[in-house]
N, C-alpha and C positions, 0 to 999 in steps of 0.2 A: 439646662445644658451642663452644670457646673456637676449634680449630680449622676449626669448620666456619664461624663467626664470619669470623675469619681470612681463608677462601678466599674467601666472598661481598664483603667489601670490596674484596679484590684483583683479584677479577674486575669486581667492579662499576666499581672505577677502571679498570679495563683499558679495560672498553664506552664508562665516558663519555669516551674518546679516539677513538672509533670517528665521524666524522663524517657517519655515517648514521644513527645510535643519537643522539635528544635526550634526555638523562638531565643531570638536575643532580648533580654528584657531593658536592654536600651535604647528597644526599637521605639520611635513617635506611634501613636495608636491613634490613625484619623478616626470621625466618628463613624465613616461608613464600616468599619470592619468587625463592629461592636457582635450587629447582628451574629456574622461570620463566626467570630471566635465563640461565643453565646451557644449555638446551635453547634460548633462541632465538638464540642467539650461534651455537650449533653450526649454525642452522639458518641464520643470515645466510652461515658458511660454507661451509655446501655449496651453496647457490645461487649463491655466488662460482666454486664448483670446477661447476656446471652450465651449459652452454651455453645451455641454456634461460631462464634467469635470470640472466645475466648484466650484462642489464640491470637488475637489482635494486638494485645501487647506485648508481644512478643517482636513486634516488628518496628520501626522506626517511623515516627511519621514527619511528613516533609511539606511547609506550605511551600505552593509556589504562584506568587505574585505576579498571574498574568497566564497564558495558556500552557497547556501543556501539549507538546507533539510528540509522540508515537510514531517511529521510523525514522532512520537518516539516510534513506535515499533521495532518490530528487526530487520528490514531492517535500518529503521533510527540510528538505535543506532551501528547497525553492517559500514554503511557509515562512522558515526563519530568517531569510534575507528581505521578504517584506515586509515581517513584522519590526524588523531593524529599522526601515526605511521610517516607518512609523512612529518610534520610538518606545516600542513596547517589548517587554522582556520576557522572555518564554526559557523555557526547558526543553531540549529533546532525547528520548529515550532513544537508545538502537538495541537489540539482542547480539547483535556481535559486534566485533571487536574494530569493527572501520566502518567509514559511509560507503554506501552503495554497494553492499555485501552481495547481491544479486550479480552486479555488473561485473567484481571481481573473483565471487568466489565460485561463482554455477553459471558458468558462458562458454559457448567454446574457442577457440581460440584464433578462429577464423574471423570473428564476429565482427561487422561493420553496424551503424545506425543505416536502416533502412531508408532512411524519408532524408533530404539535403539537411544538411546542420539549422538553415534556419528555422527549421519547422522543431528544432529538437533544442532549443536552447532554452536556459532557464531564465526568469525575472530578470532583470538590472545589469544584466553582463552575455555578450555576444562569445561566439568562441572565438579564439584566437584566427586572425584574417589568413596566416597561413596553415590553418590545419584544411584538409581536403573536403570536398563540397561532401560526402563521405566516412566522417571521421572514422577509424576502429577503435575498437573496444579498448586498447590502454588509450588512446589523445582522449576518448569519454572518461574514463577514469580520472585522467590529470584534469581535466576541465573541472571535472568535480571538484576534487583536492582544491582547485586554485579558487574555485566559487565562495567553498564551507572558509578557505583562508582570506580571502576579500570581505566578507560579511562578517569575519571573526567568529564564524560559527561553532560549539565547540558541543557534540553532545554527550550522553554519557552513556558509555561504552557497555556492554556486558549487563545489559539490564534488560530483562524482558515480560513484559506485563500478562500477567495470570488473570488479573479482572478490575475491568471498571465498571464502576456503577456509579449511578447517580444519585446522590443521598438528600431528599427534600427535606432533612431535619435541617439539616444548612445550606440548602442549596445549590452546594455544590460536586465536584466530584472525586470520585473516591479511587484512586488506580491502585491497585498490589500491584510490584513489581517483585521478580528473585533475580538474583547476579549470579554470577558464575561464582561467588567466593561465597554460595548458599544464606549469602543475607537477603532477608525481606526487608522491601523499603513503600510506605504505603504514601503514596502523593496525594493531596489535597489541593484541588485547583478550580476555578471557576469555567475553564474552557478548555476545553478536552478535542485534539485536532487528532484524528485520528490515518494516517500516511501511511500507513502499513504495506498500502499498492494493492494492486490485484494480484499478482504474482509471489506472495507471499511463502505459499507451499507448493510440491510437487505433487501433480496429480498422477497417481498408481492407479491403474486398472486392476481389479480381480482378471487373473487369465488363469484357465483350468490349466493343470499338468506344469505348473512351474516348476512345483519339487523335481518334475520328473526328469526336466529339459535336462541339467548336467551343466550346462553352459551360464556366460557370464552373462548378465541381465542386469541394466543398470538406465541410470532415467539420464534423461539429456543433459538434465545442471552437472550431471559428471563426467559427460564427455569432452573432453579439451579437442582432442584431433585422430585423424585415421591411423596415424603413427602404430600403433598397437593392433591393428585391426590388418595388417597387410596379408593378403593371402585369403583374407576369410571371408566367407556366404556373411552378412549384417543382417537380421533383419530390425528395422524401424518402420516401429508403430506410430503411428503421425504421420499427418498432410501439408502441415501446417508450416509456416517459413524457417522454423526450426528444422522440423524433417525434410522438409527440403534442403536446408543447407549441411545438415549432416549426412545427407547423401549425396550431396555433389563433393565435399569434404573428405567422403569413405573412397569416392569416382581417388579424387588427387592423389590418394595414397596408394591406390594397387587396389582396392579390395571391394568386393562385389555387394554393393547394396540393394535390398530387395525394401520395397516402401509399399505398406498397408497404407489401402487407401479404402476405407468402408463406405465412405458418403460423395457428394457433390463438392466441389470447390473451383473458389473464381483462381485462377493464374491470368497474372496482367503482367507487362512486361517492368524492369525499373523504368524506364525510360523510352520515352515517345518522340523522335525527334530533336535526340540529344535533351530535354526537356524532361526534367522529374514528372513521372504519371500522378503522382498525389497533387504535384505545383499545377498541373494541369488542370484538375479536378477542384482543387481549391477555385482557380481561376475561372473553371465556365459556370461553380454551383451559384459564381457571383451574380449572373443572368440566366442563369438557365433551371429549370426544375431538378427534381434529383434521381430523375426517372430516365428523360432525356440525355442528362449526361450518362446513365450508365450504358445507355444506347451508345453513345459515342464510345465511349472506352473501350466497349464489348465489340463493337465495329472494328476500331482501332488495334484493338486485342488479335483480333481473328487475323486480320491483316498482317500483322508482324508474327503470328505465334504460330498464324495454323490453327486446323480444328484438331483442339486435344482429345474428344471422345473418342477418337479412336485408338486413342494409349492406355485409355480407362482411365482418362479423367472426365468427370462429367461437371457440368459447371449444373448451379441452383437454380430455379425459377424465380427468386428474385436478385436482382442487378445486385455488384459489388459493393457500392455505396450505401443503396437501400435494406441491404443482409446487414451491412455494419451497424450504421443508426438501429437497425429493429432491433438485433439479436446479438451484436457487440461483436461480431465474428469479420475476421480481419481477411481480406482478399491476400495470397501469396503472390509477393514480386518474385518475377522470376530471375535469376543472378545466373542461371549457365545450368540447373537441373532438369528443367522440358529437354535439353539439347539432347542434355545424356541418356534421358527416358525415350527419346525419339530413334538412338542410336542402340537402343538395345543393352548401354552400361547399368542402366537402373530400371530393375524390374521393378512393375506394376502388380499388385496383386490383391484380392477382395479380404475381408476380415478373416480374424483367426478364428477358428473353432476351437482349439485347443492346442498345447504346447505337447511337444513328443522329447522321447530321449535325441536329444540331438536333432532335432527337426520339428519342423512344427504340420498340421493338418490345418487348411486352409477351409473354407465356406464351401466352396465348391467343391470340393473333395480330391482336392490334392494333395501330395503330401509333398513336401522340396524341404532337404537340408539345411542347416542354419547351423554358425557357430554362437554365437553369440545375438544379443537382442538390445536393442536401444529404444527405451520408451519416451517417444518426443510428444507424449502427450499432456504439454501443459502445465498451469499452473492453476492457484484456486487464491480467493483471499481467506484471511486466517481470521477476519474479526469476529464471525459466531464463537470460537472456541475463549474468545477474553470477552468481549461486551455481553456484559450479562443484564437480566434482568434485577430488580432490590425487590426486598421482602416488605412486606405492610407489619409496622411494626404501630401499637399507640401505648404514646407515657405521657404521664404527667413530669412538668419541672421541678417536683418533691426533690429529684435528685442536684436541683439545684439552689436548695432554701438557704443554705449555708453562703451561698456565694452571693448572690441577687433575687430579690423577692417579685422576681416575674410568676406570676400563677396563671396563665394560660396553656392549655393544651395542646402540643405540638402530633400532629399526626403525620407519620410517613405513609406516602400514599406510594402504592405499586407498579412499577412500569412497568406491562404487561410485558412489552417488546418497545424494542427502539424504536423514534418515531422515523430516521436516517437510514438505515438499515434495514435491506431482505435479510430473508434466511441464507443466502448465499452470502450474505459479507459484501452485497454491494447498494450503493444509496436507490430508495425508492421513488425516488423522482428523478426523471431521468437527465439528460445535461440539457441546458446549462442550468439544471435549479438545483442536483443533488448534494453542491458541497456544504448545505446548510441545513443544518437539524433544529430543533426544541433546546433548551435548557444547557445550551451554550455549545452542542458538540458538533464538529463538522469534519467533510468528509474532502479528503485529497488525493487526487491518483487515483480514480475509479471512476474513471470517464467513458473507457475503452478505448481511448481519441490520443495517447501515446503522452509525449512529452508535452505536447501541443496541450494537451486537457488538463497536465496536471499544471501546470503555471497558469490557464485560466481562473485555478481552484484558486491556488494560492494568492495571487492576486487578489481573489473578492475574500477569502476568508481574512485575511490582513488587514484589507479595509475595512469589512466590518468589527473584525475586535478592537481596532485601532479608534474609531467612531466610537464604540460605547467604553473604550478604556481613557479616550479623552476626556466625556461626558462627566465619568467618572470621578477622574483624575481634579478636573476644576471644580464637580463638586465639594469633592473634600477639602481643599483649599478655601473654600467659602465658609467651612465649617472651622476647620483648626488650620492654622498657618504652618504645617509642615509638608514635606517630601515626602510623596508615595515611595515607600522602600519596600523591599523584601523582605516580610516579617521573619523567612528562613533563608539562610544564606546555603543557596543550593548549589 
């Protein structure tokens, strides 16, 4: 023990002269971290000795004592108040410059939470008892702020991750991040939460004749309100509860929305009986199958709403509940947009063919006027373009004779693909097992299931890093009598 004691302080003074490694070298070095440092030292030196990474030291590298989360919206922020609860110390990254940059910066201004606040609240904190069963989009906003300040959650700003991987030389994982102020900062951490959301990017359609159209064309995270639109033909591409409510939004300002509608969709009312339709459905899946109740909804539906196919809306062959669970596709509450499609203010119309100067050619072979175009189609998750695969790399520890006379040979073996992650950016098992992957990474906010799924996540991810960070924590106190710290004060 005294010897292996021995090597770890001499290595570990080695590293904190390495001015890409931030380690205080007044840090206590339990024994479990031996390995860790061991294995990522070798692994700082073959990226030296790679062409491909050569640029590696060019960037700064950061341990961080405990997980690492990825995004500060409410999945990130909902992770980091458990893990508080826990007593375990994390980092969180955001790409821009405040939390819940979705909620603030790409909504429109109309925006309420669709489902009653209790279905929308995060971990350990209710929302405030006089905010409305309804909250809008800034009281969400302050709820936020007041959450990230109750849990003292602070993350860091301006940083947005280019790639992780998972590096088997040490186990652990390896994130690039760049900041706005063009520095790279390369994170070293054993648990990788990755919150990004599903809504991470806007999804663009290809539409033929765009150059040609002339007019303003811009996607829905940019639409605040009708304000600017009074007077003019809209058209919005989207069915979905976005284009629906930027089309009853276009209705309040003067200005004539036309809504592509290409496929099938469920329209259920908010509200059944003065009674939330989701509180509703929560409440009968409690006894009832999930087929059954779509029957009731769809009953209940028809009865309050009317038959919509003949506005040209067609509903799906399968029920709203059972379309969600299969295929993640969310039923539109209706807020006051059937009304205005019923009255002739929002026209219905089949897919585009193509865009024209100033008008667009429809499916059927219409052609009707447009001044401008809102594309409410979407959003996508962004994790294929950062989680990457690692390369299979084999060295001997020759590079490490000078420091410790380990002679065994370390192999890094290949992660074909995530064992967590589709190619779409979302976990391949589906809820409630996907927020948990392999070799420590897990997934939050990629439920489909709204606020409601992602504090399910974050609750079990918490617990489990919190379980083997305990494990952990006491065995190295059995080993050496010191305090698990942050070997880098991040």
């Amino acid at each position: 023990m005294a010897e292996e004691m021995k090597a770890a302080h001499d290595l570990h003074m080695e590293l904190s002269r390495c001015p890409q490694l931030f380690i205080d070298p007044s840090t206590s070095l339990p024994h479990p971290h031996l390995r860790l440092l061991v294995s990522s030292f070798l692994t700082c030196l073959i990226m030296a000795h790679s062409s491909d990474h050569r640029d590696s030291f060019k960037r700064r590298c950061k341990w961080v004592n405990g997980p690492l989360i990825v995004g500060a919206g409410p999945s990130g922020l909902a992770v980091g108040a458990c893990l508080k609860e826990h007593g375990v110390p994390f980092v969180i990254l955001e790409r821009s410059n405040s939390i819940a940059s979705l909620w603030r910066n790409r909504t429109y201004d109309r925006l309420k939470l669709h489902l009653p606040k209790q279905f929308c609240q995060l971990p350990k904190l209710p929302f405030p008892v006089d905010f409305p069963e309804y909250p809008t989009k800034d009281q969400f906003i302050d709820y936020l702020e007041s959450y990230a300040t109750r849990f003292e959650l602070n993350p860091r700003f301006n940083e947005t991750a280019q790639s992780a991987k998972f590096d088997d030389t040490c186990g652990m994982w390896r994130v690039r991040t760049a900041a706005s102020s063009n520095a790279e900062v390369e994170y070293i951490c054993q648990w990788l939460v990755v919150a990004t959301g599903e809504n991470a990017e806007c999804v663009i359609p290809e539409m033929e004749g765009l150059k040609e159209f002339g007019g303003q064309v811009i996607h829905a995270s940019d639409y605040r309100s009708g304000e600017a639109y009074r007077g003019k033909q809209v058209l919005v591409v989207g069915y979905g509860n976005s284009g629906m409510e930027v089309c009853l939004d276009l209705c309040h300002h003067n200005s004539f929305p036309v809504m592509v509608v290409r496929d099938s969709v469920h329209v259920l009312p908010r509200e059944i009986c003065r009674k939330s339709t989701f509180e509703l459905a929560v409440l009968l899946m409690k006894w009832l199958p999930v087929k059954l109740v779509d029957r009731i909804l769809l009953a209940l539906s028809w009865m309050i709403l009317g038959n919509m196919e003949e506005y040209g809306l067609k509903r799906p062959s399968l029920g709203p509940l059972e379309l969600k669970h299969k295929q993640g596709k969310t039923p539109v509450l209706d807020l006051g947009a059937l009304g205005k499609i019923k009255s002739g203010e929002i026209k219905v119309v089949p897919g585009i063919k193509r865009l024209l100067h100033g008008g667009v050619e429809l499916v059927d072979g219409r052609v009707i006027d447009v001044d401008s175009v809102v594309l409410a189609t979407g959003y996508c998750s962004n994790v294929p373009s950062w989680l990457q695969a690692s390369r299979t790399l084999t060295v001997t520890t020759e590079l490490l004779h000078n420091l410790l006379s380990f002679r065994r040979l370390i192999e890094v073996e290949c992660l074909q693909d995530t064992d967590c992650f589709n190619k779409d950016g979302f976990p391949k098992q589906p809820f409630p097992n996907g927020w948990k992957g392999k070799t420590g990474l897990y997934a939050v906010g990629f439920t489909r299931r709204g606020l409601a799924g992602a504090s399910h996540d974050a609750v079990k991810v918490a617990e489990d890093i919190g379980r083997v960070w305990r494990e952990e924590t006491k065995q190295a106190k059995h080993v050496i009598a010191c305090h698990r710290r942050c070997i880098s004060q991040i």
